[in-house]
C-alpha positions as CSV (number, residue, x, y, z in Angstrom):
1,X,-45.3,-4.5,62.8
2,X,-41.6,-3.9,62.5
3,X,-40.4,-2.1,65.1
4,X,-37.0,0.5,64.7
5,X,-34.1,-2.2,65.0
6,X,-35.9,-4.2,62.0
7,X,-36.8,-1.2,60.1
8,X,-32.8,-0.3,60.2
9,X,-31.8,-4.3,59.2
10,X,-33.6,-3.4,56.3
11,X,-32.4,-0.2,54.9
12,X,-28.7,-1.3,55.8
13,X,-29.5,-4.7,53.0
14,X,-30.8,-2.4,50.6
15,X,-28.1,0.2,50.6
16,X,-25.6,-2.3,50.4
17,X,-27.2,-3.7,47.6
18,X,-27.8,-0.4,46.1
19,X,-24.2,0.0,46.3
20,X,-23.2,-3.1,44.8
21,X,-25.4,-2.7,41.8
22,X,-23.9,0.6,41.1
23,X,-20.3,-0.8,41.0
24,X,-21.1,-3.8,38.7
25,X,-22.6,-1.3,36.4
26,X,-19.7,1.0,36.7
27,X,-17.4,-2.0,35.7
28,X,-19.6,-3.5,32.7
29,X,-19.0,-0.1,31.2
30,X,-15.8,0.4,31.3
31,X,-15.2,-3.3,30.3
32,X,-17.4,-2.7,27.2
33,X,-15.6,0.7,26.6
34,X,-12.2,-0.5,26.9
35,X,-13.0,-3.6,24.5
36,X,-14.3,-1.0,21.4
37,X,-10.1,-0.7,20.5
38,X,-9.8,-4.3,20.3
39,X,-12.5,-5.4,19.1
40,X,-12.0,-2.7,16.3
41,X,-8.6,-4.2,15.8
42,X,-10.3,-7.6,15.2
43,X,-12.3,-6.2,12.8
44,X,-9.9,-4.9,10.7
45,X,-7.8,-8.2,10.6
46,X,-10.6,-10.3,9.7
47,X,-11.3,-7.2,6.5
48,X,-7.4,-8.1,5.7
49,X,-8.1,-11.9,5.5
50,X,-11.4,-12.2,4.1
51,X,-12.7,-10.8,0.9
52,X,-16.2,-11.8,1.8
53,X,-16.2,-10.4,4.9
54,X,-15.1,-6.5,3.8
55,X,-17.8,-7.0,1.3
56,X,-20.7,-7.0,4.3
57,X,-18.4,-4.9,6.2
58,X,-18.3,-2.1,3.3
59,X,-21.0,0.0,4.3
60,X,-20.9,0.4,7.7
61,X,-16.9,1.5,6.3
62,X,-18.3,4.1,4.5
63,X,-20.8,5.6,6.9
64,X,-17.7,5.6,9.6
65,X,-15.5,7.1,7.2
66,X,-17.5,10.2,6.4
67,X,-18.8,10.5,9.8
68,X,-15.1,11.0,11.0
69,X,-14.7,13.5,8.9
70,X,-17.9,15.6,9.1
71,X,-17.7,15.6,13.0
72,X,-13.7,15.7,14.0
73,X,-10.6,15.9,12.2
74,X,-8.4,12.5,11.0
75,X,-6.1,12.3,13.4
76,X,-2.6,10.8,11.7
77,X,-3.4,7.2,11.9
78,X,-6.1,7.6,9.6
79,X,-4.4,9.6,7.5
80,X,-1.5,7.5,6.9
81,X,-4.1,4.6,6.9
82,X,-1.7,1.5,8.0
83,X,-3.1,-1.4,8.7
84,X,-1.9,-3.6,11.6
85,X,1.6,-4.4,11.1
86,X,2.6,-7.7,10.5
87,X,4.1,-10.0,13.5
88,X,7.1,-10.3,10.7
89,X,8.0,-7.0,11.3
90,X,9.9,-7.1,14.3
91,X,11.8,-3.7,13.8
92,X,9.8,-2.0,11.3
93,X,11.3,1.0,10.1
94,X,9.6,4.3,9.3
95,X,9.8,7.4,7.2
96,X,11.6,9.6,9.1
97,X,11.1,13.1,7.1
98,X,8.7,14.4,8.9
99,X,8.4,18.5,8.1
100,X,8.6,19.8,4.8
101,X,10.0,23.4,5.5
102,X,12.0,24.4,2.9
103,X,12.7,28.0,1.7
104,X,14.2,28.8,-1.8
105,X,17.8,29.4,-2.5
106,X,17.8,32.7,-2.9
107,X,22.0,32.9,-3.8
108,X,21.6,31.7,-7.1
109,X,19.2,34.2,-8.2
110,X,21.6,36.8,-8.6
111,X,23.8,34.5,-11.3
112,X,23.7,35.4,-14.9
113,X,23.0,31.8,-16.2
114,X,20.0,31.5,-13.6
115,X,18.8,34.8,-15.2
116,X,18.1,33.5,-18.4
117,X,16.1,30.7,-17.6
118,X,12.6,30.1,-17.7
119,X,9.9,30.3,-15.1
120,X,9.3,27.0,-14.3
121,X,13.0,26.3,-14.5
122,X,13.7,29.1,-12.1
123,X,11.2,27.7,-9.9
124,X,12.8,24.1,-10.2
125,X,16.7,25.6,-9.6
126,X,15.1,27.8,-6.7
127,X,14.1,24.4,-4.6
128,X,16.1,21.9,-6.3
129,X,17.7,21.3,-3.0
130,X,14.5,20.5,-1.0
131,X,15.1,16.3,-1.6
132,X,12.5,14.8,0.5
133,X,8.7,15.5,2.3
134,X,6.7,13.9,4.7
135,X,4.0,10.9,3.9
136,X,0.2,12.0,3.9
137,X,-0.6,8.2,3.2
138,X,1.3,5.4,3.6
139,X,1.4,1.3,3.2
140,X,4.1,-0.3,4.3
141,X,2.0,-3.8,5.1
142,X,2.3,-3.8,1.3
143,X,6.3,-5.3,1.5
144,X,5.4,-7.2,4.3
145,X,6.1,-11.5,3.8
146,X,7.2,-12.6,0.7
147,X,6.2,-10.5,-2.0
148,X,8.0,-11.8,-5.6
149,X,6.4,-8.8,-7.6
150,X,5.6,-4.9,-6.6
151,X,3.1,-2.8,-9.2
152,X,4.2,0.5,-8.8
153,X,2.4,3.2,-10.8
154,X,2.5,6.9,-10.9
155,X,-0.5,8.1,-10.9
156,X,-2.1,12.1,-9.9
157,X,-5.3,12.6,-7.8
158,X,-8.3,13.3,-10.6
159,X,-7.2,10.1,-11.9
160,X,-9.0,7.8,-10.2
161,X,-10.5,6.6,-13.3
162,X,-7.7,4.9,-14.7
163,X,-6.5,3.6,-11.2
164,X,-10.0,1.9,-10.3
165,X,-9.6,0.3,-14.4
166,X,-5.9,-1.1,-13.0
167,X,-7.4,-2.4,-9.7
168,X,-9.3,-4.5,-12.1
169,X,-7.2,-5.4,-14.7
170,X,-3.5,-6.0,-14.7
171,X,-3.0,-4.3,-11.4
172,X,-5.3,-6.5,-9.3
173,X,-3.5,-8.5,-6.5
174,X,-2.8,-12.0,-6.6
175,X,-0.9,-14.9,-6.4
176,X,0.6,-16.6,-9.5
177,X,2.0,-20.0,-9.2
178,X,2.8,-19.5,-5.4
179,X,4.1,-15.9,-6.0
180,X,2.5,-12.8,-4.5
181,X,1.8,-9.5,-6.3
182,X,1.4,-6.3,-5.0
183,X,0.1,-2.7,-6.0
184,X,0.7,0.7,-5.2
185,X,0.0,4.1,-6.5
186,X,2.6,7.1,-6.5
187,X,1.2,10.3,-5.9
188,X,2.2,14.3,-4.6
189,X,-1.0,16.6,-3.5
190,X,-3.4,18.0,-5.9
191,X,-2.2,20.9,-8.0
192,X,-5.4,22.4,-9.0
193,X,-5.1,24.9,-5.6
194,X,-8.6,25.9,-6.1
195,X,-10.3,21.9,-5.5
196,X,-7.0,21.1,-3.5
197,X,-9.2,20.0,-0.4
198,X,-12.1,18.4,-1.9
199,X,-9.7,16.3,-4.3
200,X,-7.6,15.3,-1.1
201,X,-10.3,14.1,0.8
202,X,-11.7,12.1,-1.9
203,X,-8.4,10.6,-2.2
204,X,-8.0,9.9,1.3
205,X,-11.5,8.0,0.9
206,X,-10.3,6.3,-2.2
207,X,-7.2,5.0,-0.1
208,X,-9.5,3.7,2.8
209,X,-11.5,1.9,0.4
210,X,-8.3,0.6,-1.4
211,X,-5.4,1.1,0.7
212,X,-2.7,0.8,-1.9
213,X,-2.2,4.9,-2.0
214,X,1.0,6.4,-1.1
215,X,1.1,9.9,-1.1
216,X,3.9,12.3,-0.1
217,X,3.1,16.0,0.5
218,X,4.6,17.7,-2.6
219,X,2.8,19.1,-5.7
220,X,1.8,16.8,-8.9
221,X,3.7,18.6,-11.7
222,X,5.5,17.5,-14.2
223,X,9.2,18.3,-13.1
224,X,8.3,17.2,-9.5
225,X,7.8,13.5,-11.3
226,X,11.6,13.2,-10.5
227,X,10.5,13.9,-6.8
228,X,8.2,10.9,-7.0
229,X,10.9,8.8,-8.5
230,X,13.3,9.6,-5.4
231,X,10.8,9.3,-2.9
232,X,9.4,6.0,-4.2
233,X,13.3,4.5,-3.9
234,X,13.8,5.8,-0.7
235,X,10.5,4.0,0.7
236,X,11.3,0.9,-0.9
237,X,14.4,0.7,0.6
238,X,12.8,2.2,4.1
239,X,10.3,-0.6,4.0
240,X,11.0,-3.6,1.1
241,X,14.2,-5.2,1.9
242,X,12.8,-8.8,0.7
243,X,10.9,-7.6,-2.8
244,X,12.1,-9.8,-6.2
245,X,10.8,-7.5,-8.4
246,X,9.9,-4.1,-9.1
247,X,7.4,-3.2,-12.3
248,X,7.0,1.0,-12.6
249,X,5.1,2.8,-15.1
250,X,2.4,5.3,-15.8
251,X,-1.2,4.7,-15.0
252,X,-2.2,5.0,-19.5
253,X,-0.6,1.7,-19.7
254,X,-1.5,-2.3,-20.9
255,X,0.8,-4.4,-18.8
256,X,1.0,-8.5,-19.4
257,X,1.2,-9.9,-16.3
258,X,1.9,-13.4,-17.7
259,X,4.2,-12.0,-20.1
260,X,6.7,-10.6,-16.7
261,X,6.2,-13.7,-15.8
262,X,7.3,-15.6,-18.4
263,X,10.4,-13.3,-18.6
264,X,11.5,-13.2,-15.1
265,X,11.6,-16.6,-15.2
266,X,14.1,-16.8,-17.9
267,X,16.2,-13.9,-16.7
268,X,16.2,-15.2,-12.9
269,X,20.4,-15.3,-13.5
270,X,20.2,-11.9,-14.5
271,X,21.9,-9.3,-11.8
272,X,21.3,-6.0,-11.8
273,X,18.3,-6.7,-13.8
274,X,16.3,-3.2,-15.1
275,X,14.8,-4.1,-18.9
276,X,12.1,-1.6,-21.2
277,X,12.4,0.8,-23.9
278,X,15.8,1.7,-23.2
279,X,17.3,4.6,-25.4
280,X,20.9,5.3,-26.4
281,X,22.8,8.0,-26.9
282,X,19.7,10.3,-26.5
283,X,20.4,14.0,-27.2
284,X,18.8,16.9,-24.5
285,X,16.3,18.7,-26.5
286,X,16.8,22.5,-26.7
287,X,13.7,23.7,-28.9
288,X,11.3,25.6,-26.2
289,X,8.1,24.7,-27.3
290,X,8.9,21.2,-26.5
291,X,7.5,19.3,-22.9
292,X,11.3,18.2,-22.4
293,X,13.2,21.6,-23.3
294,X,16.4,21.3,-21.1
295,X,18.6,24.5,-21.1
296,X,22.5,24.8,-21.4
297,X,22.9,25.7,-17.9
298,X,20.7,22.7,-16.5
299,X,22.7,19.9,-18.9
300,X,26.0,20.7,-21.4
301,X,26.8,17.1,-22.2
302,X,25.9,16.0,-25.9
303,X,23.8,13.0,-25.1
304,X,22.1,11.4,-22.2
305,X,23.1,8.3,-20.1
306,X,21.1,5.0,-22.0
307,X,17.6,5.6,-19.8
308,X,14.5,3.4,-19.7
309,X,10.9,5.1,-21.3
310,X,9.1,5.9,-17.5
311,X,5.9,4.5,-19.2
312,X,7.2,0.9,-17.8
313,X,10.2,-1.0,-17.0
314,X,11.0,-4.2,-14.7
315,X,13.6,-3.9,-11.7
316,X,15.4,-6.0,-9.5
317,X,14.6,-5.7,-5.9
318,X,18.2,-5.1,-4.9
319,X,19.0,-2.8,-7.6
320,X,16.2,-0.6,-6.8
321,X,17.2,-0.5,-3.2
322,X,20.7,0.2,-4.6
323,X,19.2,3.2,-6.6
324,X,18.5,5.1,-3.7
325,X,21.4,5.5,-2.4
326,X,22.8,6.4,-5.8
327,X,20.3,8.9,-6.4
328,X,21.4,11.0,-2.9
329,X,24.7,11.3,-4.5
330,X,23.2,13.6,-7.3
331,X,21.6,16.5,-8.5
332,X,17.8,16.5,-9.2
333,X,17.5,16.3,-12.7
334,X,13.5,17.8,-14.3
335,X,12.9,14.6,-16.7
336,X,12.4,11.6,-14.1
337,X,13.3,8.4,-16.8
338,X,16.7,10.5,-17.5
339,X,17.3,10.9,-13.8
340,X,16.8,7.2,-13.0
341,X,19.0,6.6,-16.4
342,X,21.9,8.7,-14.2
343,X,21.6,6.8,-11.2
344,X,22.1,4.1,-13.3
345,X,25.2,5.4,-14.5
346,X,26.8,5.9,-11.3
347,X,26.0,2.4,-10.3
348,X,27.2,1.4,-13.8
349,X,24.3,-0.9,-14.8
350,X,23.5,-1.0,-18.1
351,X,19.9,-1.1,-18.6
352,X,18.6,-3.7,-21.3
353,X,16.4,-2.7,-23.9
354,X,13.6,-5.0,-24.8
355,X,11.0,-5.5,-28.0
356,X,8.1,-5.9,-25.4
357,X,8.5,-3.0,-24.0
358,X,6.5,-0.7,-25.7
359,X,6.5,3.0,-24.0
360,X,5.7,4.9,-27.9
361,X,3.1,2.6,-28.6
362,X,3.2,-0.4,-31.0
363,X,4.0,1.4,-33.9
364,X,4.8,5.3,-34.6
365,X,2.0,5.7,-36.6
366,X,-0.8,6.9,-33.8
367,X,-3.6,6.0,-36.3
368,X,-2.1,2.5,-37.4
369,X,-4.5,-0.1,-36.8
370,X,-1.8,-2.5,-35.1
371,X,-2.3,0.4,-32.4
372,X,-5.3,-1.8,-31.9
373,X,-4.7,-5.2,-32.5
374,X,-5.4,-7.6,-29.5
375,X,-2.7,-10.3,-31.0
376,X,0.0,-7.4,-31.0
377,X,-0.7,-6.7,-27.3
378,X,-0.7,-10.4,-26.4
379,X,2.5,-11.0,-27.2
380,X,3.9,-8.0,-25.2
381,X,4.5,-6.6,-21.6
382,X,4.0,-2.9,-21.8
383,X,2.3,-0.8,-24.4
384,X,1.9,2.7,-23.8
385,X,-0.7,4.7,-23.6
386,X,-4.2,3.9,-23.8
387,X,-7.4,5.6,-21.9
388,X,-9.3,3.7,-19.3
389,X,-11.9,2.4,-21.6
390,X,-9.4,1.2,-24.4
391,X,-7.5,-0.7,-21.7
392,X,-10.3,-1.8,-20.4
393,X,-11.5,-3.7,-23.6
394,X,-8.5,-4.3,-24.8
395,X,-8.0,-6.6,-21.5
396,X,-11.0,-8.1,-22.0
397,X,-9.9,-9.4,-25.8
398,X,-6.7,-10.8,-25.4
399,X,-8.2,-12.8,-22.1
400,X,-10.8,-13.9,-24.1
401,X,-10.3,-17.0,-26.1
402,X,-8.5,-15.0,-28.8
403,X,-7.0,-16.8,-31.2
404,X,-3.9,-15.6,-33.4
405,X,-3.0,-16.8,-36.8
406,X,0.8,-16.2,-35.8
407,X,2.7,-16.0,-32.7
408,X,4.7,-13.0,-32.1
409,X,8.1,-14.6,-31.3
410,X,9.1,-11.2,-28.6
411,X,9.8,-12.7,-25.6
C-alpha cells in the first residue's frame, strides 16, 4: 500500500511528463509547418532542373493548381507565376507600372479632324496616351544566365493551339552548340468580354503548366498590337541586359532554327543588326475597307519609314534594348511593324531586307504549290502563315531525311 507522500511522488512524475510530451508535440508541429515553404521551394527547383522529375511531379501540379483556385483566390505570386530567381540576379529589377488607370482625352474630341474619323480610330486617339499597364503574368527567369537567342511570339488567348504546336516545334527550348534558347509568348487579356474569365483562367493554367506566358493587362486587338510591341521592349530592357539575339513574329509561322543559326553566325560583325522582309518606300493606305486604312490626320507623309513584315524578323540584343527608349520619344502609331519601322528611324538603323524572310508566304500565288514544298522551306528562316496542323507536318518533312534535288542558295 502506498501511503499519501508516495501517491503525490507519483502524480508530480506523471504531470511533468504529461507536460513534457505536450511541448515536444507542440514543437514537431510547428517544425513540420514551418518546413512546408521550403520544402515547397525545393520542389520547384528540382521541376526547374529535371525534366524527368516535373514529369512524376505533373499531376499532383495539376490537382494543386485547380484546388487553389476552386477554394481561395491566386494571390499575386501565382499570378505572375515567377519562379525562384536566379542567385545571378543580384539586383533584379522589376516592372514598375503597377495601375492601369487611365481616362480618355476628352480635349481632342471637340477638334474637327478628330470628328471625322472612324470608331475604332476615335477610340485609338481617345487613349493613345495611356503607354504602359501592369503584368498579369510574368517570366523574367527567362533572361536569366547566358541566353544567345530569345523566341518571342505574339500570340492571343484562344490560341493555344498554335502555341502548344511551337512548344513542340521550332519554339522548344534548347541548347545548340553551347548556346541557349529561350521562348516567350506576348499576350493583352481576352477580348471576347463575354468568356473573358474562363479564357483567363485557362491561360493562367496554361502558363503554370508552361511558364513562358507574359501577359500585360490590356485588350488583344488589333491596334493595341503596337501596345504589345512597346511593352515587350520595355521588359526586355527591364529584365534582358545580356540577350544576343532577339527572334519576333506571329504564332502562324515556320521558323528555321538552324537556318538563324547559320546566319547569325555569319553576321556576328553586324551592329545594329535587325534583318526580314523589310519594305521600302511603303505608301499608308487610304481605301477604308482595308485592315491597315490609316487616315490623313493619323499620317500626312507620302511613304512610310523602310519597316520589317511583323510575321518575323531577327534583332540584336542591344538594339532592341535601344528601341525602347526610342519608342518613348514617339507617338503610338495603329500598325505595330510601321511603328517599330519609326523607332528605327529615329535611331537611324537601317533595317536589312533578306530573301529568307518570308512574311507573304513563298510565293504570291496562295494556291501555288511551292506554298507547300518542304525543299522551299528548308532553305529559309521564316515563312508566313501556316495553321497549326500545316506547321506541324511541314516540320516533320523537312526534319525528316528529305532529300532536295537542288539547294536553294538563300542564305
Amino acid at each position: 500500500m502506498m501511503n499519501n507522500r508516495d501517491r503525490w511522488r507519483v502524480y508530480k512524475r506523471v504531470s511533468v511528463m504529461f507536460f513534457l510530451a505536450v511541448v515536444t508535440l507542440t514543437v514537431v508541429q510547428r517544425g513540420s509547418i514551418n518546413m512546408g515553404a521550403p520544402f515547397e521551394l525545393e520542389r520547384q527547383v528540382r521541376m526547374d532542373a529535371s525534366e524527368e522529375t516535373e514529369v512524376e511531379d505533373k499531376t499532383d501540379t495539376f490537382k494543386s493548381f485547380w484546388k487553389a483556385i476552386k477554394h481561395q483566390q491566386i494571390p499575386d505570386t501565382r499570378v505572375t507565376t515567377q519562379r525562384p530567381s536566379s542567385t545571378e540576379d543580384v539586383n533584379p529589377r522589376t516592372w514598375d507600372v503597377t495601375s492601369s488607370n487611365c481616362s480618355a482625352n476628352l480635349n481632342i474630341s471637340s477638334q474637327d479632324w478628330f470628328k471625322g474619323l472612324e470608331v475604332n480610330f476615335k477610340q485609338f486617339m481617345l487613349y493613345r496616351h495611356c503607354r504602359y499597364f501592369p503584368m498579369l503574368l510574368n517570366h523574367p527567369e527567362k533572361c536569366s544566365g547566358n541566353v544567345y537567342l530569345l523566341m518571342v511570339i505574339k500570340s492571343v488567348a484562344t490560341q493555344h493551339d498554335r502555341r502548344e504546336v511551337i512548344r513542340k516545334t521550332w519554339g522548344k527550348e534548347q541548347v545548340v552548340n553551347g548556346k541557349r534558347i529561350k521562348t516567350l509568348f506576348l499576350l493583352g487579356k481576352p477580348s471576347n468580354e463575354a468568356e473573358r474569365a474562363n479564357h483567363q483562367k485557362l491561360l493562367e493554367y496554361e502558363d503554370y503548366i508552361y511558364g513562358d506566358i507574359l501577359q500585360w493587362d490590356f485588350l488583344d486587338s488589333f491596334f493595341n498590337l503596337t501596345l504589345k510591341e512597346t511593352h515587350f521592349l520595355k521588359w526586355f530592357h527591364t529584365y534582358c541586359p545580356s540577350v544576343r539575339y532577339v527572334f519576333k513574329g506571329d504564332d502562324d509561322v515556320f521558323v528555321s532554327v538552324d537556318n538563324i543559326f547559320e546566319f547569325l553566325q555569319m553576321s556576328s560583325q553586324v551592329k545594329d543588326l535587325f534583318v526580314g522582309d523589310v519594305i521600302f518606300k511603303a505608301k499608308p493606305i487610304r481605301k477604308k475597307e482595308n485592315k491597315y486604312y490609316i487616315p490623313q490626320a493619323l499620317y500626312s507623309k507620302t511613304y512610310y519609314p523602310p519597316y520589317a513584315g511583323g510575321g518575323g524578323f531577327l534583332m540584336d540584343g542591344t538594339l532592341a534594348r535601344r528601341l525602347h527608349l526610342a519608342a518613348d520619344t514617339l507617338e503610338l502609331y495603329p500598325i505595330d511593324d510601321v511603328f517599330l519601322g519609326m523607332c528605327l528611324e529615329v535611331l537611324q538603323v537601317t533595317p536589312i531586307k533578306h530573301n529568307a524572310f518570308k512574311t507573304f508566304g513563298l510565293v504570291k500565288n496562295k494556291n501555288s504549290k511551292l506554298n507547300r514544298e518542304p525543299c522551299f522551306f528548308k532553305s529559309m528562316i521564316v515563312v508566313h502563315k501556316l495553321l497549326p496542323s500545316d506547321l506541324m507536318h511541314m516540320w516533320n518533312l523537312v526534319n525528316s531525311d528529305l532529300v532536295c534535288s537542288q539547294k536553294v542558295e538563300i542564305l
